[in-house]
NUMAR-147797 format. One record per atom (N, C-alpha, C, O, CB): x, y, z; residue in three letters. Coordinates in steps of 0.02 Angstrom, whole numbers, plus 50000, padded with zeros to 5 digits. Atoms other than C-alpha are relative to their C-alpha. Glycine has a CB too. Layout:
N
XYZALA...
***
This chain:
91
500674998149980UNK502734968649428UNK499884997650072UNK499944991650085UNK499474997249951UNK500085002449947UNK502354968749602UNK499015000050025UNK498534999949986UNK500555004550044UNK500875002750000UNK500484966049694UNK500085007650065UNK500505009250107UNK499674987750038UNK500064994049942UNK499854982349793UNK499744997750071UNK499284993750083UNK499455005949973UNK500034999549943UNK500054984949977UNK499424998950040UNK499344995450090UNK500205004850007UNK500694998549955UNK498254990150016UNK499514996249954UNK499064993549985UNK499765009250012UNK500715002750044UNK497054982949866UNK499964992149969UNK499494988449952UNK499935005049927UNK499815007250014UNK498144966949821UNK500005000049911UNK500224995249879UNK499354994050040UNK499784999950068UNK498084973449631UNK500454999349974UNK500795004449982UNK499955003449978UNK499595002550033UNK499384964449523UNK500315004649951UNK500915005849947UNK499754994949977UNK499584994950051UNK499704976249392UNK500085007750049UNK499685012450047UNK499445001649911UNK499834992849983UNK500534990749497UNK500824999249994UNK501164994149997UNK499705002850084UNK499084996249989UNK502444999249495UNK500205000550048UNK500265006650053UNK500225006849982UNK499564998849956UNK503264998649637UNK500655000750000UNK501004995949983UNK499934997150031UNK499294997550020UNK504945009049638UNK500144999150097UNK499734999850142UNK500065010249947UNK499674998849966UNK506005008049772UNK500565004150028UNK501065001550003UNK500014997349996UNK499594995649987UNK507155020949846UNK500654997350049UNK500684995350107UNK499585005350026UNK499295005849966UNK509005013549877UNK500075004850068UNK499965001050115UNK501014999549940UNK499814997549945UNK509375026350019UNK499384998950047UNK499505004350075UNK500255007149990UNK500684999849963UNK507715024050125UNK499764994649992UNK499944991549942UNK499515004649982UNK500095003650008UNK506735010950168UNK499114998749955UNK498714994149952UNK500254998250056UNK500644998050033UNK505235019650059UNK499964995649924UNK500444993849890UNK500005008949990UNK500415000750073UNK504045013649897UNK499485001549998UNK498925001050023UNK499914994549970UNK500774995250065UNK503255023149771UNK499524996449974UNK499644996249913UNK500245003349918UNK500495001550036UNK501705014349722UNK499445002049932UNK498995006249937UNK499824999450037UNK500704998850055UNK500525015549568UNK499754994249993UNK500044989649965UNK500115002749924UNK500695003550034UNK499055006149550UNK499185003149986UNK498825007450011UNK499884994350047UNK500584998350055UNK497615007649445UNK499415001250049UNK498955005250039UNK499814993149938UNK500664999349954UNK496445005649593UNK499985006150071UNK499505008550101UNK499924991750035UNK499994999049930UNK497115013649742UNK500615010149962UNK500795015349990UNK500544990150066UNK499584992850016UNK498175029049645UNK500654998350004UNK500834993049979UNK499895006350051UNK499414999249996UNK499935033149689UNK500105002050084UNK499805006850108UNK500215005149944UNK499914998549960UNK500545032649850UNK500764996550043UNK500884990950021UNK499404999650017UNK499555000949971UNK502185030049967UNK500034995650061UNK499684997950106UNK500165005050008UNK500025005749940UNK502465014950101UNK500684998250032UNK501114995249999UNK499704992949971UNK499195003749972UNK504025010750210UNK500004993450003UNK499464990849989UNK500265001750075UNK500015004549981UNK504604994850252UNK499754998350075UNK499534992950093UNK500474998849982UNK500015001649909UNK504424997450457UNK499084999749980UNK498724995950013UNK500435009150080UNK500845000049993UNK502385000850393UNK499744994549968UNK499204992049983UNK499625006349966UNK500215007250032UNK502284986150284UNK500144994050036UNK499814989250017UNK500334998849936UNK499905006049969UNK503004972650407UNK499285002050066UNK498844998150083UNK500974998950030UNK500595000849973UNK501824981850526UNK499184997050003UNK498874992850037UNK500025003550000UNK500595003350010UNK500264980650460UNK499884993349963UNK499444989149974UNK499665004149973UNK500005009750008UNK500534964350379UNK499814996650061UNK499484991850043UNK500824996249984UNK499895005249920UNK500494955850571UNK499355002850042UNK499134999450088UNK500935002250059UNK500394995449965UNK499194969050633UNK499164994349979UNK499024992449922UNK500125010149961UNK500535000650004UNK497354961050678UNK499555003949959UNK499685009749944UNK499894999850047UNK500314993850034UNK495994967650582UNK500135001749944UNK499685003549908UNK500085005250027UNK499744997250069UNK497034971950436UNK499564999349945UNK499555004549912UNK500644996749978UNK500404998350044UNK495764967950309UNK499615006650000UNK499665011049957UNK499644995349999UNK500704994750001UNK494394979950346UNK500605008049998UNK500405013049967UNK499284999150102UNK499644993849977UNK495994994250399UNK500355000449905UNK500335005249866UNK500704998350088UNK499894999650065UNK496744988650229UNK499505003349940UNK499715006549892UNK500124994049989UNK500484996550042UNK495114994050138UNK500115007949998UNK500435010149950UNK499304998250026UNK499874996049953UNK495145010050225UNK500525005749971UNK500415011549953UNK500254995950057UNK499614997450023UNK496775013750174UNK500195000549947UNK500675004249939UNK500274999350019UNK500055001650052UNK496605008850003UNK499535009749962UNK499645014249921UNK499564991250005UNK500624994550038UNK495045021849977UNK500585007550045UNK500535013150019UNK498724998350044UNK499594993249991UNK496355035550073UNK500365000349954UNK500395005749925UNK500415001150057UNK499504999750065UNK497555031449941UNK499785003849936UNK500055007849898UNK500134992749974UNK500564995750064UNK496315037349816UNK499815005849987UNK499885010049943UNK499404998749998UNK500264988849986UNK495515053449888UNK500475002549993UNK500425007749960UNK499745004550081UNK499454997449997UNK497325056549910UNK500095003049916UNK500035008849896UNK500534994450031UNK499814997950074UNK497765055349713UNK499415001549979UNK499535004449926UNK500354995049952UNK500584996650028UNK496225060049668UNK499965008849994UNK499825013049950UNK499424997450047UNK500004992750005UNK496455076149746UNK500765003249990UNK500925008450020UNK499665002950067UNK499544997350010UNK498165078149676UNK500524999950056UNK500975003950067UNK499815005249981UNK499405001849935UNK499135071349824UNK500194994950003UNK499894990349975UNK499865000550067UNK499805008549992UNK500045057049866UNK499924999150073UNK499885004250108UNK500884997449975UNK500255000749941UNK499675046950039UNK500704997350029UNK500914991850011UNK499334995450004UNK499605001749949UNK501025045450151UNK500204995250023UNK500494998050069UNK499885001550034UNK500115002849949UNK501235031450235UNK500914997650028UNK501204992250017UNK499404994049981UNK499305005149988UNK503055028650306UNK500195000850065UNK500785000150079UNK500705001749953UNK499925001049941UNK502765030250490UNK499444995950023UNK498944994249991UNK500095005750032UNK500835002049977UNK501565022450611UNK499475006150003UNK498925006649975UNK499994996750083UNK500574993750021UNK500765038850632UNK499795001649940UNK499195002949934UNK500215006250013UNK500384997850073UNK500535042650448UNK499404993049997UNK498854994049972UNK500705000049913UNK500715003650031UNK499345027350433UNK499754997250063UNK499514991550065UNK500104993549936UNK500425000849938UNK498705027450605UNK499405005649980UNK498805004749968UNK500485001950079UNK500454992850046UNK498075046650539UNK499654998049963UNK499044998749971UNK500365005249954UNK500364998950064UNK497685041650371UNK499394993950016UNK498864994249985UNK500564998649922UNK500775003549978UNK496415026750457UNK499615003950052UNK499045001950062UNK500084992250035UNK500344996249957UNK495835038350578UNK499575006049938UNK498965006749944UNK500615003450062UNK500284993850044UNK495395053450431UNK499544995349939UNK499054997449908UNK500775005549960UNK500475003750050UNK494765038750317UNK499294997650038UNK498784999550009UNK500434992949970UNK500585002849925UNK493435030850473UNK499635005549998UNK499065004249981UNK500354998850093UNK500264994049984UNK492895047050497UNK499575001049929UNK498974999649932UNK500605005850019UNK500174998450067UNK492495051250314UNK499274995449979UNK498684996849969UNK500694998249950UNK500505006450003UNK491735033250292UNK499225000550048UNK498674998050036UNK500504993350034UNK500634999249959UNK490515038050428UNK499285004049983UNK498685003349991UNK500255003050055UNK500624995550009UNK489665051350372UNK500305008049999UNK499925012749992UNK499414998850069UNK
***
């Protein structure tokens, strides 16, 4: 049992993919969604990360919510997905 990326929830699945440096997430809070390693050492170190972690948590969601999974295994995919979440959050 590992602890999720974006919400810090304990009970999620994280699979790993031996060829890539990708994981499949499920958790109960945040949905199902995909993370590399180059995006997880990133934002780990990244200022701010709480509030961007929220953020990306509630993209994770809309994502499976609406029958998608959220991306994240570049810097651009979760540079985007906090930029399309900010936006949303606004209004």
């Amino acid at each position: 049992m590992s602890k999720c990326y974006l919400c810090d929830h304990f009970k999620v699945k994280a699979t790993f993919t031996i060829h890539t440096d990708r994981c499949r997430v499920e958790c109960p809070s945040c949905g199902e969604y995909t993370i590399s390693e180059s995006v997880r050492s990133a934002i780990a170190n990244r200022p701010g990360w709480g509030e961007q972690k929220l953020l990306l948590a509630k993209a994770a969601r809309r994502n499976f919510d609406a029958n998608t999974v959220l991306e994240l295994n570049t810097e651009d995919d979760w540079l985007e997905a906090l930029r399309a979440e900010a936006a949303k959050s606004q209004g």
